[in-house]
C-alpha positions in Angstrom: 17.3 17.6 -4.9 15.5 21.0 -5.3 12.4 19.4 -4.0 10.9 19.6 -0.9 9.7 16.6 0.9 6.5 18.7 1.2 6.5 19.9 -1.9 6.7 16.3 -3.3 3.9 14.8 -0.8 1.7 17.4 -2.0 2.2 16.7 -5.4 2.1 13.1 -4.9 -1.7 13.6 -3.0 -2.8 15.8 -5.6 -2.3 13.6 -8.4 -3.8 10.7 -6.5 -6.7 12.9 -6.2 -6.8 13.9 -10.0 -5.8 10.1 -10.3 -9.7 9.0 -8.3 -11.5 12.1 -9.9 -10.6 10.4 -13.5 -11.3 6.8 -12.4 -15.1 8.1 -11.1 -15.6 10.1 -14.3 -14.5 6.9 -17.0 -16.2 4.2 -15.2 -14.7 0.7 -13.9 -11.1 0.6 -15.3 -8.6 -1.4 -14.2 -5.2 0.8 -12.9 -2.3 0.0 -11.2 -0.4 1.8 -9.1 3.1 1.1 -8.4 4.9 0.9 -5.0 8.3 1.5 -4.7 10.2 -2.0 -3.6 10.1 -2.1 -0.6 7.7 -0.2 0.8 4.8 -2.7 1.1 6.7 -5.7 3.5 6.2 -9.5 2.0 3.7 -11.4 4.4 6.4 -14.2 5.0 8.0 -10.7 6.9 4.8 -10.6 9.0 3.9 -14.8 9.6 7.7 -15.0 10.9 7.0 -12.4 13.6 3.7 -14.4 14.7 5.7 -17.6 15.2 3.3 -18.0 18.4 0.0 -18.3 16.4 -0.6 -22.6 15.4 -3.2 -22.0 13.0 -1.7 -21.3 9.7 -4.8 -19.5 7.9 -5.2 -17.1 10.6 -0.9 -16.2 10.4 -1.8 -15.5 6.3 -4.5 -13.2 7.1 -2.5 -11.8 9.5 0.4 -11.0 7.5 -1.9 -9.8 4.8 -3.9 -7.3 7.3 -0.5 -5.6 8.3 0.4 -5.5 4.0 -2.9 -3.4 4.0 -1.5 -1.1 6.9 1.6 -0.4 5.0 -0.6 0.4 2.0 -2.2 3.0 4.7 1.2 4.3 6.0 
């Protein structure tokens, strides 16, 4: 690849910018944005590592908090 990783990050952020200035401008639209699989780990992933919590609604939330930090990563 004649890319560069930063090359590509920084024209990944830029869109993503030009992405958010759009959205503001056009109002409430509904968009999508696709991860690649993968990337964002299933919560079944995250409730098996907190075999130790009892209380089923708080292991969902759990695993659903760290989804959000792969979003963030």
């Amino acid at each position: 690849m004649s890319e560069s990783i930063e090359q590509l990050t920084g024209r990944v952020g830029s869109d993503l910018q030009k992405v958010e200035d759009l959205l503001k401008t056009s109002g409430d639209r509904k968009i999508k944005i696709r991860f690649p699989r993968g990337f964002l780990r299933r919560a079944s992933h995250f409730r098996g590592r907190y075999w130790f919590v009892r209380d089923n609604n708080l292991k969902r939330n759990i695993g659903y908090s760290l989804i959000l930090s792969d979003v963030y990563r």
